[in-house]
BAFI-3210 file (N, C-alpha, C; in Angstrom, 3 decimals, decimal comma, padded with zeros to 6 digits):
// residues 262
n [1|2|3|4|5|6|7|8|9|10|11|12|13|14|15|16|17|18|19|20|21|22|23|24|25|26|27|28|29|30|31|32|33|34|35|36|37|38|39|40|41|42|43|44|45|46|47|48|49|50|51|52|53|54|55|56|57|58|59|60|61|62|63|64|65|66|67|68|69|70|71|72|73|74|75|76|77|78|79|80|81|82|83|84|85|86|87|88|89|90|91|92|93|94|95|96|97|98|99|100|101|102|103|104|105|106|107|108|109|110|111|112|113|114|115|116|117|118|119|120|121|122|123|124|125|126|127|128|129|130|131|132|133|134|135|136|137|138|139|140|141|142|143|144|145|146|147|148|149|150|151|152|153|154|155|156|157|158|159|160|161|162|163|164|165|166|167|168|169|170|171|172|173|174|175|176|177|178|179|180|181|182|183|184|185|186|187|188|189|190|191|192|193|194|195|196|197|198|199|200|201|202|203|204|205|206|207|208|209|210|211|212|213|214|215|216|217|218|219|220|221|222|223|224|225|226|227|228|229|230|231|232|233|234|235|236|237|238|239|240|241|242|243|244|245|246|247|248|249|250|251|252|253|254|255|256|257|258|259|260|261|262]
n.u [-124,306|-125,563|-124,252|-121,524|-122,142|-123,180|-120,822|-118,840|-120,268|-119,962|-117,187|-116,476|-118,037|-116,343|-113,881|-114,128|-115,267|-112,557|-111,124|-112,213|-111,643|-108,891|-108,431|-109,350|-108,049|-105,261|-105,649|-105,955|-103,404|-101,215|-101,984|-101,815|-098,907|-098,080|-098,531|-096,813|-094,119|-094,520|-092,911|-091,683|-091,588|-091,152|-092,479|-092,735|-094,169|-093,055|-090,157|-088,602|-088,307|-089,351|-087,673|-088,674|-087,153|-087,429|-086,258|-086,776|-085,959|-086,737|-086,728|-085,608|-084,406|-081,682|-078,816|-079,214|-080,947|-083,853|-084,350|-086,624|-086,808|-088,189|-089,051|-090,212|-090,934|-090,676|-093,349|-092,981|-094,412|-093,983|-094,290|-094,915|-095,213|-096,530|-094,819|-093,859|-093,495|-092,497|-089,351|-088,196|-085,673|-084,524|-082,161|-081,174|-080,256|-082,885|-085,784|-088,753|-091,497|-093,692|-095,933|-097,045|-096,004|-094,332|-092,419|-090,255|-087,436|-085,152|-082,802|-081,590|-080,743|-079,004|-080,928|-080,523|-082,964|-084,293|-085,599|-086,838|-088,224|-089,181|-090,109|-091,318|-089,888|-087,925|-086,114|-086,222|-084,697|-085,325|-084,275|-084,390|-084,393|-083,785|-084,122|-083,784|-084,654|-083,944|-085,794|-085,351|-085,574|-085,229|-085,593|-084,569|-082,692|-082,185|-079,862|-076,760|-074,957|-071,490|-070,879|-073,414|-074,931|-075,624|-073,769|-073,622|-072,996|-074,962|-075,296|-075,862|-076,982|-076,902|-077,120|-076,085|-076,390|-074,076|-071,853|-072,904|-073,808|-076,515|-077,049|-078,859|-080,277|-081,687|-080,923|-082,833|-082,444|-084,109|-085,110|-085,459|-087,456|-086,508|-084,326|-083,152|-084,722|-083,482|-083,854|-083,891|-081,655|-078,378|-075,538|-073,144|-074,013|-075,366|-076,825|-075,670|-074,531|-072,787|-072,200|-071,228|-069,950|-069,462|-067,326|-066,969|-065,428|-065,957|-066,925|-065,554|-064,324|-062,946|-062,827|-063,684|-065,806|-066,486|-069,576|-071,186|-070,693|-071,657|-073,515|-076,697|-079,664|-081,861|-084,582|-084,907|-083,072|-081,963|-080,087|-078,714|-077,760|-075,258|-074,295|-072,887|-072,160|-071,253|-069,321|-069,407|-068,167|-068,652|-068,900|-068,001|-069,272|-071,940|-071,995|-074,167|-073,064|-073,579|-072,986|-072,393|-071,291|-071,600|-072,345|-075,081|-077,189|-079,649|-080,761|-083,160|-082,437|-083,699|-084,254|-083,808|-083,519|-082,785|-081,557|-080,243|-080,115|-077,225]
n.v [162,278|159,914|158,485|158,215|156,943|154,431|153,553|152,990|151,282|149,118|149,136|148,189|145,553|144,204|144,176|142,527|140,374|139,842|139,112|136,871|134,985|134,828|133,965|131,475|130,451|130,667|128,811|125,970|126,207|125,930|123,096|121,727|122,687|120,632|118,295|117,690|118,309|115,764|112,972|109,984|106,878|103,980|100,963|098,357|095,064|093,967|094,470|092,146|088,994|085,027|082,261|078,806|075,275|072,101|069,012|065,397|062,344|059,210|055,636|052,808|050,709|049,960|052,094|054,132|056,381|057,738|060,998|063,594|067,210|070,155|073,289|076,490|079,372|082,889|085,142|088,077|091,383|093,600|097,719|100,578|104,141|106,864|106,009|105,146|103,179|101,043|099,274|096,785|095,085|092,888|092,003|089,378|087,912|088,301|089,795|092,040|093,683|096,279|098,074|097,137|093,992|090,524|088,887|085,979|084,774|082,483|081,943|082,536|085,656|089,438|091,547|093,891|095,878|097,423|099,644|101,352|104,029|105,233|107,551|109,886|112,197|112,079|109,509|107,844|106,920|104,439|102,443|099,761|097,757|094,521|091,691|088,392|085,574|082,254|079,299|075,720|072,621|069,091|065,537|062,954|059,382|056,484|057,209|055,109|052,314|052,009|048,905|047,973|046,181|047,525|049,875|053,231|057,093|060,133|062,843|066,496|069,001|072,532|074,205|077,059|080,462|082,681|085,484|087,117|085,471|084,108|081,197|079,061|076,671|073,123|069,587|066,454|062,685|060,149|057,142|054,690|052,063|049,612|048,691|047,346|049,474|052,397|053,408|050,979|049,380|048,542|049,954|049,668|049,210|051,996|054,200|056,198|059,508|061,267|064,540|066,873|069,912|070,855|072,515|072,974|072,926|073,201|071,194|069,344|068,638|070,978|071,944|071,249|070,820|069,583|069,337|068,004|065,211|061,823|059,600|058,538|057,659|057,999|057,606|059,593|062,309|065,578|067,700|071,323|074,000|076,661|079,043|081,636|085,194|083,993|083,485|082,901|081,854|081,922|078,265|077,158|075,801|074,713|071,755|069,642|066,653|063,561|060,553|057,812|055,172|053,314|049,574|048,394|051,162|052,624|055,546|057,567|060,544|064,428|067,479|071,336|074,534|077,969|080,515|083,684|086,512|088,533]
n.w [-018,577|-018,204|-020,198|-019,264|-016,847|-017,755|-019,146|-017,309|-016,040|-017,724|-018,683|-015,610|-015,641|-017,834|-016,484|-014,365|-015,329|-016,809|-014,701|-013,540|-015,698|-015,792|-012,960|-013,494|-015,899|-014,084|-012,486|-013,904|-014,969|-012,776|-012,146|-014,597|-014,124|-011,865|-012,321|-014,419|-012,804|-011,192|-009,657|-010,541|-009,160|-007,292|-005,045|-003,066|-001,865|-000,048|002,033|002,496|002,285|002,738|001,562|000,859|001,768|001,172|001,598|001,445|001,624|000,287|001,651|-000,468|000,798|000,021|-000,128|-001,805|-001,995|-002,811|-003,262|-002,728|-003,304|-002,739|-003,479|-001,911|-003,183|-001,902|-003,041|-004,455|-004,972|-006,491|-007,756|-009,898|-009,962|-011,922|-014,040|-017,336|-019,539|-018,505|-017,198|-015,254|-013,236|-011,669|-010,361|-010,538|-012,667|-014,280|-015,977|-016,142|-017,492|-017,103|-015,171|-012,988|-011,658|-010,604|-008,973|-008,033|-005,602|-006,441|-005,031|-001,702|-000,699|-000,742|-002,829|-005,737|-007,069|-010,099|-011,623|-014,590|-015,706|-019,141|-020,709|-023,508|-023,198|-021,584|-019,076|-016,314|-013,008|-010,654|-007,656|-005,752|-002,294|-002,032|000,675|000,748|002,630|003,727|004,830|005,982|006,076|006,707|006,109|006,324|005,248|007,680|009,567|009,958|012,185|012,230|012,239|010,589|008,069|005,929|006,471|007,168|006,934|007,442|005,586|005,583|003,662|003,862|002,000|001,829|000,467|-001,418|000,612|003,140|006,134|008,732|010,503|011,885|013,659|014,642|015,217|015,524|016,202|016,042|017,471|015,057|015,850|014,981|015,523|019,114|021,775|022,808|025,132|026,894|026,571|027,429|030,323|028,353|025,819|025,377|023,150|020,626|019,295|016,822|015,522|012,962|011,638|008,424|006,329|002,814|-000,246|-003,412|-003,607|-001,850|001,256|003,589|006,032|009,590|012,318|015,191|016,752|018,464|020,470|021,759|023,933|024,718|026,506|025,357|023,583|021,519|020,382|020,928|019,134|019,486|016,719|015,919|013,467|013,536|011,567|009,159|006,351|002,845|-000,214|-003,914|-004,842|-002,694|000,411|003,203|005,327|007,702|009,543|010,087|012,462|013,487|015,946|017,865|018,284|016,546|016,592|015,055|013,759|012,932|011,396|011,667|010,381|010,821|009,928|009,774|007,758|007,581|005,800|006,482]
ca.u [-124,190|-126,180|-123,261|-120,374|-122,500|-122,949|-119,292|-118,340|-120,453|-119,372|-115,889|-116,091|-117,855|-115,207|-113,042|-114,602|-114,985|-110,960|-110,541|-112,675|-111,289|-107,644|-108,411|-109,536|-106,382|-104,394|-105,600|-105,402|-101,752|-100,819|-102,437|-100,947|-097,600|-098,245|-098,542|-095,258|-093,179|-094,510|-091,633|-091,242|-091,423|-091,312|-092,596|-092,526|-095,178|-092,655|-088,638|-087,787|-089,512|-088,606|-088,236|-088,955|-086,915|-087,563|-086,201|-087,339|-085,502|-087,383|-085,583|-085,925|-083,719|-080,436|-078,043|-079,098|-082,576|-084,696|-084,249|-087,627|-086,719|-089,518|-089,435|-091,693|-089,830|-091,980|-093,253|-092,750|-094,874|-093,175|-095,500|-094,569|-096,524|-095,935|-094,261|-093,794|-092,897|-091,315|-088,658|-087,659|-084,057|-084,819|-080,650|-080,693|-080,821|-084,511|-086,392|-090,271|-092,110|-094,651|-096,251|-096,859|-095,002|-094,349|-091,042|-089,809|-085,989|-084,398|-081,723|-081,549|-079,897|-079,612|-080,890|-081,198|-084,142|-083,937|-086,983|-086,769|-089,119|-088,711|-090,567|-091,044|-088,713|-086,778|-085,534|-086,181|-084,945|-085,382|-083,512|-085,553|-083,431|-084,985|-083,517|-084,580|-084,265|-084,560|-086,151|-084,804|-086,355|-084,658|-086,238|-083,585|-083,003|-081,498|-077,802|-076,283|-073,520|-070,198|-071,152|-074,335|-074,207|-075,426|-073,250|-073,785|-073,340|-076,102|-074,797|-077,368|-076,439|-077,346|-077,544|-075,881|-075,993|-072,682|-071,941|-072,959|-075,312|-076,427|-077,561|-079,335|-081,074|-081,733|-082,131|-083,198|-082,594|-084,979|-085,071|-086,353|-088,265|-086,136|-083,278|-083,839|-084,816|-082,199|-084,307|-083,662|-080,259|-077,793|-074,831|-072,354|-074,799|-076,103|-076,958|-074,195|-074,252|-071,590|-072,895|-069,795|-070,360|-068,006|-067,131|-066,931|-065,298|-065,913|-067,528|-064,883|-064,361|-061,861|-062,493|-064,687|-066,111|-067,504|-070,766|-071,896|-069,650|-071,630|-074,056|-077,415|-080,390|-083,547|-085,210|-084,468|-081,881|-081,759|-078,704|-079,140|-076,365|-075,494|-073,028|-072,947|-071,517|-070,601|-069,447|-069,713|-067,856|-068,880|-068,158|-067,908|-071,066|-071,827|-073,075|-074,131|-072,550|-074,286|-072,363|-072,700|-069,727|-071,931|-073,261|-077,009|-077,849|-080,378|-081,938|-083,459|-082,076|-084,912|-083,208|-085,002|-082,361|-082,760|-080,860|-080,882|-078,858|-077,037]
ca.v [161,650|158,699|157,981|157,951|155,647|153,229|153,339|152,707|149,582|148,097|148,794|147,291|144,381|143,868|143,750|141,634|138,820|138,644|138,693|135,403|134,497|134,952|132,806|130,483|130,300|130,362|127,443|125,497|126,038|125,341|121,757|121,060|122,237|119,724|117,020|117,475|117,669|114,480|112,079|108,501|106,229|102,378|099,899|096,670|094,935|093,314|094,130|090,924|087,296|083,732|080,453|077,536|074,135|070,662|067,440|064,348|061,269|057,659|054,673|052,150|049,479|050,149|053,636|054,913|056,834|058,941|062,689|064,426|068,141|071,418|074,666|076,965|081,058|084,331|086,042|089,813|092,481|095,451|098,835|101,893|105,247|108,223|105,737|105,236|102,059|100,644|097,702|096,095|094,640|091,553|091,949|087,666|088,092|088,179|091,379|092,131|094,968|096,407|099,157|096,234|093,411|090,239|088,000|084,828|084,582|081,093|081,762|083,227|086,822|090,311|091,852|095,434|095,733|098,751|100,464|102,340|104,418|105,297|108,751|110,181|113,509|112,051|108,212|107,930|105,282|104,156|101,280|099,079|096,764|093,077|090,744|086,749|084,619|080,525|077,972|074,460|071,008|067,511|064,238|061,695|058,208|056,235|056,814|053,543|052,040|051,261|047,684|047,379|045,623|049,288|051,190|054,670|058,054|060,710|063,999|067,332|070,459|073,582|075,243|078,689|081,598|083,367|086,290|086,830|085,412|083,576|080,407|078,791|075,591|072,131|068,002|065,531|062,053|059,458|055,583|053,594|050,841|048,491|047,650|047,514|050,866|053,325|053,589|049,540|048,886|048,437|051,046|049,229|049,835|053,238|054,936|057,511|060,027|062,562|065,803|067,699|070,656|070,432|073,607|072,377|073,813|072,584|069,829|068,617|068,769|071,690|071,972|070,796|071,253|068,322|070,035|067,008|063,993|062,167|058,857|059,095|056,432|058,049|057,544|060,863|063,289|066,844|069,237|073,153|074,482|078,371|079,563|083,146|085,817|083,149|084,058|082,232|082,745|080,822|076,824|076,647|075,084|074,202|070,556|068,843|065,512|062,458|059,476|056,796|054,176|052,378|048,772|048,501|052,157|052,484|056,231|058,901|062,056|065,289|068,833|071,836|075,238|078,878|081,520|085,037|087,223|090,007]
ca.w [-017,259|-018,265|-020,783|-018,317|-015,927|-018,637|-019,923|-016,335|-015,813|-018,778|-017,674|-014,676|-015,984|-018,429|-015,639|-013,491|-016,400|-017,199|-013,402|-013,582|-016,902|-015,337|-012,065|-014,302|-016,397|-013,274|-011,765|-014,658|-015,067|-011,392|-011,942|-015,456|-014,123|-010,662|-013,127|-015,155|-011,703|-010,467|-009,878|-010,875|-007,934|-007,260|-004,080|-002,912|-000,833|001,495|001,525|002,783|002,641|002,961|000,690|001,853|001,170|001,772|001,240|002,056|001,471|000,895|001,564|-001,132|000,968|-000,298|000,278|-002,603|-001,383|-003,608|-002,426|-003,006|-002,887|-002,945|-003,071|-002,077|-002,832|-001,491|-004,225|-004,268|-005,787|-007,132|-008,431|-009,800|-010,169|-012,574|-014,884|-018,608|-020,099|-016,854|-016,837|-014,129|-013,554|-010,554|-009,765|-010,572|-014,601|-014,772|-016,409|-016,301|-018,579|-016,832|-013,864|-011,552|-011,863|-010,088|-009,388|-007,239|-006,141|-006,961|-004,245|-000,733|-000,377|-001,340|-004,444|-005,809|-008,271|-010,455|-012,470|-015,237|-016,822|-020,455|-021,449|-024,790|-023,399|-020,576|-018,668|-015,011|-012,731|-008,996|-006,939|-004,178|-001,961|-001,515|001,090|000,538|003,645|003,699|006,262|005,092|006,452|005,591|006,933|005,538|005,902|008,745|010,217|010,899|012,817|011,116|011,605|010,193|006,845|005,301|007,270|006,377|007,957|006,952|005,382|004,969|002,847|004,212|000,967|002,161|-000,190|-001,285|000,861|004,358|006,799|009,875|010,484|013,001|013,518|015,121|014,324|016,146|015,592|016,686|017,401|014,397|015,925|013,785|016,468|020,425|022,088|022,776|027,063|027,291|026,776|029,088|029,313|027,091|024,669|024,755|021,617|020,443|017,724|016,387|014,547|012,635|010,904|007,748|005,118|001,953|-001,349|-004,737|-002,993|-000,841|002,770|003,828|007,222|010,218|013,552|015,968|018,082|019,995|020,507|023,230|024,294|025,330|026,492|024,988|022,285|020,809|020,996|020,061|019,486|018,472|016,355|015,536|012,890|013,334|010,908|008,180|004,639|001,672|-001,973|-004,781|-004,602|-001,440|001,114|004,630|005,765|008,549|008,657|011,358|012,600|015,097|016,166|018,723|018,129|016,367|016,486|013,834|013,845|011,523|011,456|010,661|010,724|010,500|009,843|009,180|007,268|007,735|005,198|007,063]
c.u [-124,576|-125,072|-122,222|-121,177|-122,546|-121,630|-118,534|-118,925|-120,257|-118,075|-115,812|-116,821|-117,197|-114,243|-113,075|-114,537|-113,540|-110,760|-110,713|-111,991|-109,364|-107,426|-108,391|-108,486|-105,721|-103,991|-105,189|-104,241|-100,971|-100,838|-101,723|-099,402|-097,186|-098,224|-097,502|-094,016|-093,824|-093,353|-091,925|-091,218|-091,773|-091,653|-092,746|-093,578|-094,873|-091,007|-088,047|-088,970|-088,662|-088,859|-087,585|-088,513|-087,065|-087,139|-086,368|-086,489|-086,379|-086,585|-086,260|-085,159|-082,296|-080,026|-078,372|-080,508|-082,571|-084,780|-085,674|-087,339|-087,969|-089,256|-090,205|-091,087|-091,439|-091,727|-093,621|-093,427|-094,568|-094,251|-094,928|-095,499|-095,770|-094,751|-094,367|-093,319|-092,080|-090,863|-088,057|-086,831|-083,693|-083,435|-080,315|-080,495|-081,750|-084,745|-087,525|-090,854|-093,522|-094,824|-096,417|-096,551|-094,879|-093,428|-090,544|-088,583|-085,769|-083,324|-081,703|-080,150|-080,445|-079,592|-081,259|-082,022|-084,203|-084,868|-086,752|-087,748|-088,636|-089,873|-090,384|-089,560|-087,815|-087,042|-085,386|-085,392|-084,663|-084,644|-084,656|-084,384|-084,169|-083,808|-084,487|-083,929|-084,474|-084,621|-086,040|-085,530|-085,986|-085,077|-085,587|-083,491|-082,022|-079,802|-077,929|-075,502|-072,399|-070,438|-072,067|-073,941|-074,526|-075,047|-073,310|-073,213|-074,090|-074,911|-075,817|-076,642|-077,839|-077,595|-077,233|-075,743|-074,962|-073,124|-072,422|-073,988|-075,290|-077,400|-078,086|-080,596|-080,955|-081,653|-082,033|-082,767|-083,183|-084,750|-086,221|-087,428|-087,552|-084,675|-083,744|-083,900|-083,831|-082,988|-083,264|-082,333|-079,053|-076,226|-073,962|-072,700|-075,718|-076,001|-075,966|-074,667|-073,408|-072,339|-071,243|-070,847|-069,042|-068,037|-066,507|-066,379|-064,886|-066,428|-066,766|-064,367|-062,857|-061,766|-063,355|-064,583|-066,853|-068,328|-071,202|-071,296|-070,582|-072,779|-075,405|-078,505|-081,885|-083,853|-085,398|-083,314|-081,653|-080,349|-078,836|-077,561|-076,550|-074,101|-073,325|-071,565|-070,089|-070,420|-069,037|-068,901|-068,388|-068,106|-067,989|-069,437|-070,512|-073,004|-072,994|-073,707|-072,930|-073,790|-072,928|-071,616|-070,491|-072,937|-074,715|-077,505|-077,989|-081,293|-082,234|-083,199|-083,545|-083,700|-084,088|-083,877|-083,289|-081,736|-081,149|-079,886|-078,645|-076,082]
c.v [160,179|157,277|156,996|156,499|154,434|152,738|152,239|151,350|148,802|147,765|148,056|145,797|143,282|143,782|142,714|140,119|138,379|138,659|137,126|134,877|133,981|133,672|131,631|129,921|129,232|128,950|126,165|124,651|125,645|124,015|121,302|121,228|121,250|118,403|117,114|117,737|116,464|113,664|110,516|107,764|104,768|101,892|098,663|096,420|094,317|093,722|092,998|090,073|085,857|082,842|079,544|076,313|073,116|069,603|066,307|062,950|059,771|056,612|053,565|050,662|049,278|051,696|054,522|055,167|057,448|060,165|063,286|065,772|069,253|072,508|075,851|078,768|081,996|084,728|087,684|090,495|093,915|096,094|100,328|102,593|106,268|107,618|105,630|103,925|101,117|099,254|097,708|095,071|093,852|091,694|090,295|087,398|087,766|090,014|090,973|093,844|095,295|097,384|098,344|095,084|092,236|089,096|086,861|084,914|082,732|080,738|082,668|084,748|088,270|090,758|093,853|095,243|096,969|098,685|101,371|102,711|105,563|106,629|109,054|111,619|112,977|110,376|109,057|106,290|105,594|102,230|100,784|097,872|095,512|092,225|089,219|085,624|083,074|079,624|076,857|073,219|070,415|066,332|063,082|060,314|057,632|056,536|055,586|053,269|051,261|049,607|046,855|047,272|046,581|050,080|052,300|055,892|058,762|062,276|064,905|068,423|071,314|074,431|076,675|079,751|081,419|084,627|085,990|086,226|084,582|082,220|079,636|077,477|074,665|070,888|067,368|064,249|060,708|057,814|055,177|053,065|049,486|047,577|047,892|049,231|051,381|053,279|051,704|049,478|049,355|049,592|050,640|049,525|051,113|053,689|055,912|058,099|061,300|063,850|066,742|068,562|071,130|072,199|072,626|073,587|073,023|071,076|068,575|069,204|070,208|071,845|071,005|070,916|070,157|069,162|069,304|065,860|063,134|060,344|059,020|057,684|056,798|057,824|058,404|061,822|064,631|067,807|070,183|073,308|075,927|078,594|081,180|083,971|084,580|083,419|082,760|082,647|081,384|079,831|076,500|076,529|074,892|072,949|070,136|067,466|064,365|061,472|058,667|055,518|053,154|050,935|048,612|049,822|052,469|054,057|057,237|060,010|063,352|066,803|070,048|073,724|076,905|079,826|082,697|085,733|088,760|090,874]
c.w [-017,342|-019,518|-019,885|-017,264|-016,794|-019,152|-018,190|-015,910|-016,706|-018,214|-016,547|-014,927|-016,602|-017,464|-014,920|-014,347|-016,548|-016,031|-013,421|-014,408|-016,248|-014,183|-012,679|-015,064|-015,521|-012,729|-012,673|-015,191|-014,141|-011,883|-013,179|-014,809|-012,591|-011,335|-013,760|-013,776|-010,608|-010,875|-010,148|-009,529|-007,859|-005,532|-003,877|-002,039|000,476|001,233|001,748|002,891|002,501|002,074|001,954|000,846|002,098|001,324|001,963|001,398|001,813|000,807|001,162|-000,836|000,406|000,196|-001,226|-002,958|-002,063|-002,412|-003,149|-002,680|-003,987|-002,518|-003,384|-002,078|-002,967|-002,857|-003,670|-005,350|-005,888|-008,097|-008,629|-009,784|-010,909|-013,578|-016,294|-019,052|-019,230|-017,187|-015,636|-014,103|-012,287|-009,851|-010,497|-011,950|-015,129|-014,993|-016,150|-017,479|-017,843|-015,783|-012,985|-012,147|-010,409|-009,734|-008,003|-007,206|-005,958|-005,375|-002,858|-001,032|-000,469|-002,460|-004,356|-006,874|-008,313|-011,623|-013,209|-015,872|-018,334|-021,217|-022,548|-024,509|-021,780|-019,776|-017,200|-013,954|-011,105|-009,087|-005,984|-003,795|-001,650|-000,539|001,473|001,785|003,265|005,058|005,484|006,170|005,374|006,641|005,882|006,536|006,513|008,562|010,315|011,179|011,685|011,142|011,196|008,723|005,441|005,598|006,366|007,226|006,667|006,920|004,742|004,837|003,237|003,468|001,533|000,676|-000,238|-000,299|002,424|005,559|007,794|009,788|011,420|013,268|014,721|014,387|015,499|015,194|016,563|016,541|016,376|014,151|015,429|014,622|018,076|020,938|022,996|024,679|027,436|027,341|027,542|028,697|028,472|026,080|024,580|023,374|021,680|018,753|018,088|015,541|014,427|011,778|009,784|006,546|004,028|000,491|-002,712|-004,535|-002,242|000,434|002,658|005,435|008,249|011,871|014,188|017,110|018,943|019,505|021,423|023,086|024,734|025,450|026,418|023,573|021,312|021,545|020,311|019,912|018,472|017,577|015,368|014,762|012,411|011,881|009,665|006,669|003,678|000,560|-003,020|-004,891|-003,551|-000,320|003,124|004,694|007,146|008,155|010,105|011,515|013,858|015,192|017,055|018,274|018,439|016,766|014,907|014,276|012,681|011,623|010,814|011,293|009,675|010,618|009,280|008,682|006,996|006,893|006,061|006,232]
res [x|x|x|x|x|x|x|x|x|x|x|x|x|x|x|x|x|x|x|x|x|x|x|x|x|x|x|x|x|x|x|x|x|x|x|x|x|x|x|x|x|x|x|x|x|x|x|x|x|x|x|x|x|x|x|x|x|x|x|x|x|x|x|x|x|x|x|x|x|x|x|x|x|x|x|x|x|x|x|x|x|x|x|x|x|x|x|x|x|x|x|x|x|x|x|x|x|x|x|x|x|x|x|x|x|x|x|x|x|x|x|x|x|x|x|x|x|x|x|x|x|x|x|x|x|x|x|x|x|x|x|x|x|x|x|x|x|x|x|x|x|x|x|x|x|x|x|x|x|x|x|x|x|x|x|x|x|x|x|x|x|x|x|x|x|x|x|x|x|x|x|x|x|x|x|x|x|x|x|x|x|x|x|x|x|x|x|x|x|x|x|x|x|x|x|x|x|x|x|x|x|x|x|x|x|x|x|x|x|x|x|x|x|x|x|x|x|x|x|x|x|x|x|x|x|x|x|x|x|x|x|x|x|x|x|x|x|x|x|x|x|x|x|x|x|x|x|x|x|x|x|x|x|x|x|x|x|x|x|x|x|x]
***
């Protein structure tokens, strides 16, 4: 009797241990196989951001002004997780090597950026879409009237992408100081400026549009201008282009533009 009771608590202690022994296992194996179906995955810390251009024009007393141009492009941080050797493929023909990773675009638009990771038993890859906007500022030097003895007119490149997008801006152009003020003079002489907006391909004029034709007696003058749903192919541009016909108008053009890729 004293047998059997002993046989029997062994037995069931032996049971009780590979029960434990078993859980133990189990769990184990859950968690290693939770770690071999993890997927590959990539993010961005912004999908869309803006560069920023500027030019500035100084006038050295002749028509042929030093252009100071700057730009300032969003930088984007791309990160994978659950990767392996990860390259990254910018869309612009830039690469990076790395799990986080960090890249500037050169040019307004859209890009796909594509991640691959490179496993010893298998190649993963993810897409991320980036879209690159631009805010442009140009502070160039004076318009002047066809009969000043530098007659000029003032022409500003909008720098559009290829492909599609919207554009949307202002300039102002302001009195001098350097001939009488645009309030004072009498109306024969009001100030006048033209603003065309010209398409350009291969760097010559193809078409054009006049937005404000017109006279005015302040000392500044603003006009907005919107070119919706505008496409682009390579070689071809959009400029503003600034005139004035009226005797001794002397002013500075500043123009201040955004682009939105749609």
């Amino acid at each position: 009797m004293e047998k059997r009771t002993l046989l029997a608590s062994f037995a069931f202690v032996f049971l009780f241990g590979a029960m434990i022994g078993s859980a133990s296992i189990g769990t184990k194996f859950v968690a290693f196989a939770s770690n071999e179906e993890t997927k590959f995955s990539i993010s961005v810390d912004s999908a869309s951001g803006t560069n920023y251009y500027t030019l500035v024009e100084v006038d050295e007393g002749d028509n042929n002004e030093e252009k100071q141009i700057t730009y300032i492009n969003h930088n984007f941080t791309f990160s994978s997780l659950n990767g392996k050797s990860v390259t990254w493929d910018f869309g612009d023909g830039y690469l990076a090597l790395g799990e986080i990773v960090s890249h500037e675009y050169q040019f307004p638009g859209v890009y796909m950026v594509t991640a691959t990771s490179i496993a010893s038993d298998k190649i993963q890859t993810q897409v991320i879409t980036i879209t690159v906007d631009l805010t442009g500022v140009a502070e160039v030097d004076n318009m002047e009237c066809e009969c000043a003895p530098t007659a000029k007119d003032t022409v500003i490149d909008l720098i559009p992408p290829s492909g599609n997008s919207n554009i949307q801006g202002y300039l102002v152009v302001e009195h001098d100081g350097s001939s009488e003020s645009c309030s004072l003079r009498n109306p024969l002489q009001e100030c006048h400026l033209r603003v065309i907006v010209q398409r350009t391909e291969e760097g010559n004029v193809v078409s054009e549009e006049i937005i404000f034709d017109d006279t005015f007696r302040s000392n500044e003058q603003i006009v907005d201008f919107n070119i919706d749903q505008l496409i682009i192919q390579p070689g071809q541009g959009i400029q503003i282009r600034l005139e004035t016909d009226q005797l001794r108008d002397w002013h500075k053009p500043n123009v201040e533009w955004d682009i939105s890729i749609i």
